[in-house]
C-alpha positions in Angstrom: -6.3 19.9 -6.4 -9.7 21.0 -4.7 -8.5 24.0 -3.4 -5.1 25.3 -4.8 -3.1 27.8 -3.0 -0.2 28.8 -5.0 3.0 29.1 -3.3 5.8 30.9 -5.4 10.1 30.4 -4.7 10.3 33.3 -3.1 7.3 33.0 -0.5 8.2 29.8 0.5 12.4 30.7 0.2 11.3 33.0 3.3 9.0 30.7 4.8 11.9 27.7 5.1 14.0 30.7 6.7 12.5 29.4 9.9 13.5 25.7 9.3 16.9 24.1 9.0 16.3 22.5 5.9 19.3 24.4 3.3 18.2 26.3 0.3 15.5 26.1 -1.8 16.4 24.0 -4.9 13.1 22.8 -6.4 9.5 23.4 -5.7 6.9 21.4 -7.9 2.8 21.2 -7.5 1.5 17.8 -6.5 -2.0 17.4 -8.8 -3.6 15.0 -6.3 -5.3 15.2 -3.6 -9.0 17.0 -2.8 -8.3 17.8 1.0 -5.4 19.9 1.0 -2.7 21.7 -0.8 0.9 19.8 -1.5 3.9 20.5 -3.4 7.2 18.7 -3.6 10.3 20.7 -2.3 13.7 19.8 -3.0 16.4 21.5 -0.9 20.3 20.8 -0.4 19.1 19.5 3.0 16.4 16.6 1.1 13.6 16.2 -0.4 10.3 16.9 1.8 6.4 17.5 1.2 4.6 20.9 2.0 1.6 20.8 2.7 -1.2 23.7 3.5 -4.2 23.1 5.0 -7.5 23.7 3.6 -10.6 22.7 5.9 -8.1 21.5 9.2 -7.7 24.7 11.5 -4.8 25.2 13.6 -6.5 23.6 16.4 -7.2 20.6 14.6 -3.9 19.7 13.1 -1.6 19.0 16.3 -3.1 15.9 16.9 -2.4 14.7 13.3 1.5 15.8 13.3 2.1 14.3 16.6 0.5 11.6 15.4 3.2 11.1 12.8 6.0 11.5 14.5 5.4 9.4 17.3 4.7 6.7 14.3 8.2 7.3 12.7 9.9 7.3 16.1 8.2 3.7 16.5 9.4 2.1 13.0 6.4 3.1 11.0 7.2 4.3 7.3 5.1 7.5 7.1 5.8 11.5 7.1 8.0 12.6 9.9 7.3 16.2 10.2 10.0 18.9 10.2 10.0 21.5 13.4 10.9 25.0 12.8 13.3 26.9 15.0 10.6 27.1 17.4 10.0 23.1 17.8 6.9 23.7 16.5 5.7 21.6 13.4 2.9 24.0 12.3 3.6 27.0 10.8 1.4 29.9 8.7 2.4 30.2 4.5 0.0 32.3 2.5 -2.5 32.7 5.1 -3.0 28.9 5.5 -1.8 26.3 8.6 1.0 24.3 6.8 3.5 21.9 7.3 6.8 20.3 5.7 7.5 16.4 6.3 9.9 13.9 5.4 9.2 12.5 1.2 8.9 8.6 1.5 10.4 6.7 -1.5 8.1 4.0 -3.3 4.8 4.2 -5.2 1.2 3.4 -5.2 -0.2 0.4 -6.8 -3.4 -0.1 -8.7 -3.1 -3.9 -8.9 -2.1 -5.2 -5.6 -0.8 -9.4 -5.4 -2.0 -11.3 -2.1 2.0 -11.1 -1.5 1.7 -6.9 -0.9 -2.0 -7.5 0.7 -0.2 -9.4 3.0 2.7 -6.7 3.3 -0.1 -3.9 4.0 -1.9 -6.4 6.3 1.6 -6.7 9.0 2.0 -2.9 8.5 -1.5 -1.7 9.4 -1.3 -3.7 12.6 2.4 -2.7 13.5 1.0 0.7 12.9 -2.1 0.2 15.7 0.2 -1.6 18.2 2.8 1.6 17.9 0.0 3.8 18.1 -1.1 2.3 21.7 1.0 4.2 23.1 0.4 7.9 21.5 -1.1 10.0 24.1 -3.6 11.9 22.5 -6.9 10.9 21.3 -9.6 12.3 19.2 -13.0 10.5 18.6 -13.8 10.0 14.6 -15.3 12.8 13.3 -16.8 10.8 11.0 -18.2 8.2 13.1 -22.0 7.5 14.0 -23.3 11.4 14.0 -21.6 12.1 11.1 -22.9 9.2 9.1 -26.9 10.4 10.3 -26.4 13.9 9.5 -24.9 13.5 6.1 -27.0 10.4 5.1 -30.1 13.6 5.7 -28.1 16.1 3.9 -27.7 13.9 0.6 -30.7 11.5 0.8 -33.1 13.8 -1.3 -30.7 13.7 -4.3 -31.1 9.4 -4.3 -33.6 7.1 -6.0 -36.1 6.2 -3.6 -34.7 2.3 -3.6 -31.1 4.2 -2.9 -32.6 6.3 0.2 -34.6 2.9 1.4 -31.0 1.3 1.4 -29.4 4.2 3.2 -31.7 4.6 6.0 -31.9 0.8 6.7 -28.3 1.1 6.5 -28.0 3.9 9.0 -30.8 1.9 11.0 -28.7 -1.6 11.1 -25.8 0.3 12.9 -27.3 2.2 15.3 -27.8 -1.4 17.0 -24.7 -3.2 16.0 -22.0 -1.0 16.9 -18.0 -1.9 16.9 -17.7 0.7 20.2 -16.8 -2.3 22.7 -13.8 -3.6 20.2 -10.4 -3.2 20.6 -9.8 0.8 20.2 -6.9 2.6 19.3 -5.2 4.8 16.6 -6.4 3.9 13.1 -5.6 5.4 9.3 -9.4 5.8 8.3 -8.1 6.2 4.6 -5.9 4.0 4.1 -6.8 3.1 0.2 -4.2 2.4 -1.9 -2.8 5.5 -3.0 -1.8 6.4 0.4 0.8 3.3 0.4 4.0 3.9 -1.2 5.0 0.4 -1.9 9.0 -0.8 -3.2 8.3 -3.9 -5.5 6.9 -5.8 -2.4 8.0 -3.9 1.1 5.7 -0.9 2.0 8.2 2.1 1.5 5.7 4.6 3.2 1.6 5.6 4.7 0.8 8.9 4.0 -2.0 10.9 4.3 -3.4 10.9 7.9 -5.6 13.7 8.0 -7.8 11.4 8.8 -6.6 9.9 11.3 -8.7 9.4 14.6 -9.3 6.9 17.7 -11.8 4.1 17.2 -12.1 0.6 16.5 -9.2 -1.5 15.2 -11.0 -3.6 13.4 -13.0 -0.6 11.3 -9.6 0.4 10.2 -8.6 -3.5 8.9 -12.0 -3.1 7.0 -11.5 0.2 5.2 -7.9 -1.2 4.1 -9.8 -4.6 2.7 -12.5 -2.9 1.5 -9.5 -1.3 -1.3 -7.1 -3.5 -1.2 -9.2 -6.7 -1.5 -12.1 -5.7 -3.9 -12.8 -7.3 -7.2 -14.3 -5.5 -10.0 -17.7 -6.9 -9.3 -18.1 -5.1 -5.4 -17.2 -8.7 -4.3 -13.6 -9.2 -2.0 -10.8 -11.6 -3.7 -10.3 -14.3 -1.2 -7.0 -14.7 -1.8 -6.2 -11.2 -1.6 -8.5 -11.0 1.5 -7.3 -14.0 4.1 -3.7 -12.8 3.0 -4.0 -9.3 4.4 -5.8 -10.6 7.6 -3.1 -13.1 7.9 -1.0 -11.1 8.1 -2.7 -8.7 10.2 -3.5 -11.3 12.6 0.3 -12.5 12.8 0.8 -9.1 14.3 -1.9 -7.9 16.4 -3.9 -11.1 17.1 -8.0 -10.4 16.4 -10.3 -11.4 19.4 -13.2 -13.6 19.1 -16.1 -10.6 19.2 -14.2 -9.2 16.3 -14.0 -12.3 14.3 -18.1 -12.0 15.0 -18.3 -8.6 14.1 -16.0 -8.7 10.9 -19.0 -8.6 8.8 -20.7 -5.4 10.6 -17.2 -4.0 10.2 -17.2 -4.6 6.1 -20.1 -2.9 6.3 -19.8 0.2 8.0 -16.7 0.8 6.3 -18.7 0.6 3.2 -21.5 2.5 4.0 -18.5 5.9 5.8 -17.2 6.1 1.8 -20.3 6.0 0.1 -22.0 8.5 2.1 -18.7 11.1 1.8 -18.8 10.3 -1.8 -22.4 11.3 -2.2 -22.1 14.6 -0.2 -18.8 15.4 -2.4 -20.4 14.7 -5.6 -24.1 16.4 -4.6 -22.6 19.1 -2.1 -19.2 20.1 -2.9 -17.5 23.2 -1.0 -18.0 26.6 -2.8 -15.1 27.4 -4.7 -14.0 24.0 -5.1 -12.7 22.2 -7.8 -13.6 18.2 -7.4 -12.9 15.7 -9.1 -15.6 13.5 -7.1 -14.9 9.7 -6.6 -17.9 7.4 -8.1 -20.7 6.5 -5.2 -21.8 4.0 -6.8 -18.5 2.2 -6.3 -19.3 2.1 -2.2 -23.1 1.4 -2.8 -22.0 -2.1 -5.1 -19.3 -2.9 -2.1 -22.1 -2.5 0.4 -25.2 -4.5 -1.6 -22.4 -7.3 -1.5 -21.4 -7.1 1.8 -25.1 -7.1 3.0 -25.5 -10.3 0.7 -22.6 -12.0 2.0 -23.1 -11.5 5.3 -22.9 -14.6 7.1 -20.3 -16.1 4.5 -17.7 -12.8 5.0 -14.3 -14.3 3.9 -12.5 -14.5 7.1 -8.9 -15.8 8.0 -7.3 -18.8 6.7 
């Protein structure tokens, strides 16, 4: 973990005193993750997920939990969180805003068939038609702004051909944005190992601490951008027209987004390469990082800026 704050038995034996959950069977460190702290917890009641937070404040977070438990009351396989016997789902453990939500069975895959592209596909647009109807909203903190000021903040560590192709980057989208798309609820990290997959049925989405309102189709592009991508920076067809398929069969896509699928690739490219640079050039004091590979993102974007007006599209 980033930034580990240790929970023993007996802290969190009186912290679950507030919650209805039994007694305190098993309590186990999860080593993933760079965002926040997480440990398994087994009680006589289940088997549940703590979680305290490490950069979200108290302010923050509400929008996040409600988030997920309007999702589960709608059918949607992710982290139902747990109120205490206040009905509040945010508490205070070790000086830290935390939380305990439902575990989800299944696990992550590395290697993902067209068959579970296509499951992930119907499930990411189940999940934005359920979350039409969530009432609060909360524009992407890592939208537009964000990608300007951090492109600055790490553009002096980059080759001069890097911080040509990150300007021009930044440049291309301040004039073709996705703002007057279909908006709603999206993920905004949904990768691969925040799907908990049984052999071929999603068993659960986690991790939606980044969750936030913008475009739709952003969100479909992030997931393809994972989901989709050959070793070479270049999106499997296969893997590719399955998940949009599928999407589609769900949540149907609108002409300007079918012309603005390639921008959309893009962007979503350009959001990860840029947090991977500041992680790996800037990280946190006092943190611990294992920092993701920019150069991953910069290979996805060189190919999506090559491909542009051949972007594999539905079938």
């Amino acid at each position: 973990m980033s930034v580990f704050t240790r929970v023993t038995e007996a802290e969190l034996t009186a912290w679950l005193s507030d919650y209805s959950l039994g007694q305190l069977l098993q309590l186990q460190g999860i080593a993933s993750g760079i965002e926040n702290t997480n440990y398994f917890v087994t009680t006589t009641n289940g088997r549940f997920v703590l979680t305290l937070f490490e950069k979200l404040t108290q302010h923050e977070l509400p929008y996040y939990l409600n988030l997920m438990a309007h999702l589960a009351r709608h059918g949607i396989p992710c982290p139902a969180p747990v109120a205490n016997r206040s009905e509040q789902f945010l508490g205070v453990l070790n000086g830290k805003p935390a939380s305990i939500v439902s575990r989800l069975s299944g696990k992550s895959l590395i290697q993902p068939s067209s068959t579970q592209c296509a499951a992930i596909g119907s499930m990411l647009g189940e999940m934005h038609l359920a979350g039409q109807s969530f009432g609060l909203s909360l524009a992407n903190p890592r939208g537009a702004a964000w990608r300007a000021e951090t492109a600055q903040q790490v553009g002096k560590f980059l080759s001069a051909p890097d911080a040509k192709l990150l300007a021009s980057e930044i440049d291309f989208h301040r004039s073709h944005e996705l703002s007057e798309l279909p908006q709603g609820v999206i993920h905004a990290d949904l990768f691969r190992d925040n799907v908990l997959f049984d052999e071929n049925r999603v068993g659960g989405l986690i991790d939606f601490y980044f969750a936030c309102n913008d475009a739709l189709l952003y969100d479909v592009a992030i997931t393809v951008n994972d989901w989709c991508m050959g070793g070479d920076g270049a999106l499997d067809e296969a893997r590719t027209r399955a998940l949009l398929t599928a999407y589609h069969g769900v949540r149907p896509f609108t002409a300007d987004e079918a012309e603005l699928w390639p921008v959309a690739l893009r962007v979503a490219a350009l959001r990860f390469w840029i947090s991977r640079l500041f992680d790996l050039h800037l990280p946190r004091p006092g943190e611990m990082i294992h920092a993701h590979d920019p150069e991953q993102f910069k290979r996805i974007l060189q190919q999506h800026i090559a491909s542009a007006g051949n972007a594999i599209w539905l079938e």
